[in-house]
C-alpha positions in Angstrom: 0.0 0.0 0.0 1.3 3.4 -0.7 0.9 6.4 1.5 1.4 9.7 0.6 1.9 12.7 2.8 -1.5 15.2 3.0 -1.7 18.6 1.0 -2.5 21.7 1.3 -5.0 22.6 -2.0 -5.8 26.7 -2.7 -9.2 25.9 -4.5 -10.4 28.9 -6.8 -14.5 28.9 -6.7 -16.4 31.1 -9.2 -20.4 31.9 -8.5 -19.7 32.7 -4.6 -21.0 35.9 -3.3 -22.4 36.3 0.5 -22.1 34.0 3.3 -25.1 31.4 2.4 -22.4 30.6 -0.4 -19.5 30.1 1.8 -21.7 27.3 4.5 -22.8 25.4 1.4 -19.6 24.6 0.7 -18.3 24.3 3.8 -21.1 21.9 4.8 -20.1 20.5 1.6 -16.5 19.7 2.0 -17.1 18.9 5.8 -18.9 15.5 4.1 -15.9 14.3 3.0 -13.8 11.9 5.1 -9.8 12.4 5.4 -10.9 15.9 4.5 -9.8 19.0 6.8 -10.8 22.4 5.7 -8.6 25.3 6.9 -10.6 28.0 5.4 -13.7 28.7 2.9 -14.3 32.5 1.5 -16.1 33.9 -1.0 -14.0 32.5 -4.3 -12.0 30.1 -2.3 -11.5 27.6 0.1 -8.6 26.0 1.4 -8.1 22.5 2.5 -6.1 19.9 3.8 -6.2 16.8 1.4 -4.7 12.8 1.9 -4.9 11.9 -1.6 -5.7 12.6 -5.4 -9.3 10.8 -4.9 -10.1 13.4 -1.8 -9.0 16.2 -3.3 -10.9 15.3 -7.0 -14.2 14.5 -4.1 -13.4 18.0 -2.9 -13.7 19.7 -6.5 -17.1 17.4 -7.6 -18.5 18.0 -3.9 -18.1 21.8 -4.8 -19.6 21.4 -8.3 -22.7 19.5 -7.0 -23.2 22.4 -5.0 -23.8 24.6 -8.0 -20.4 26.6 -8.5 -17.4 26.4 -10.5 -14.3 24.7 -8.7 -10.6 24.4 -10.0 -7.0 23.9 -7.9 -5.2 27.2 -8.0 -1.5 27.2 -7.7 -0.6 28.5 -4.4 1.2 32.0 -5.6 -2.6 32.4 -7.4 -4.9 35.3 -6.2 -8.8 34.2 -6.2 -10.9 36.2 -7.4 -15.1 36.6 -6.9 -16.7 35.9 -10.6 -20.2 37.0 -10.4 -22.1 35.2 -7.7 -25.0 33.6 -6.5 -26.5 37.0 -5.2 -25.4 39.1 -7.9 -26.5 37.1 -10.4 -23.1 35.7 -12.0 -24.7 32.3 -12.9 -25.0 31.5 -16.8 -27.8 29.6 -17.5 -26.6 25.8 -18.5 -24.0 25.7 -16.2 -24.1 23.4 -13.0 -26.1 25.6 -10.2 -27.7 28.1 -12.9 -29.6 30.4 -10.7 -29.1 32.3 -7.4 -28.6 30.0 -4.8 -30.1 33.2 -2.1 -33.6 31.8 -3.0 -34.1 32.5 -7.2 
């Protein structure tokens, strides 16, 4: 069996906007087992990852939530692209429509 040492992933996250954004991916990530999150903001979320497979579960759990989730390389600045409240969705894209109650 081979172990690898956990990592620190800077995940960028487009469509957040207000704190309702921020505790649906924290609730989310806080699903995932081996998972430790270290910080979640509007447009980004840090976390503490064992494996590949955790931190892929950690970018899907993120998309099933209805935003837009990539790895960002840790020099990267996150930025907010549109959001849920301000109406950033596209329409076709997973989570189209305002996740505040639209």
């Amino acid at each position: 069996m081979q172990t690898t040492a956990p990592r620190v992933l800077n995940i960028g996250i487009d469509g957040m906007s207000c704190g309702h954004c921020v505790a649906k991916v924290t609730q989310a990530l806080n699903r995932l087992p081996g998972l430790r999150i270290k910080n979640v903001a509007v447009g980004s979320a840090t976390v503490v990852v064992p494996d590949d497979a955790t931190a892929n579960a950690a970018l899907a759990a993120i998309q099933e939530t209805g935003y837009t989730a990539r790895i960002l390389r840790p020099a990267s600045a996150t930025g907010n692209a549109g959001g849920c409240c301000g109406g950033g969705r596209e329409k076709g894209k997973i989570g189209g429509g305002s996740c505040c109650g639209g």
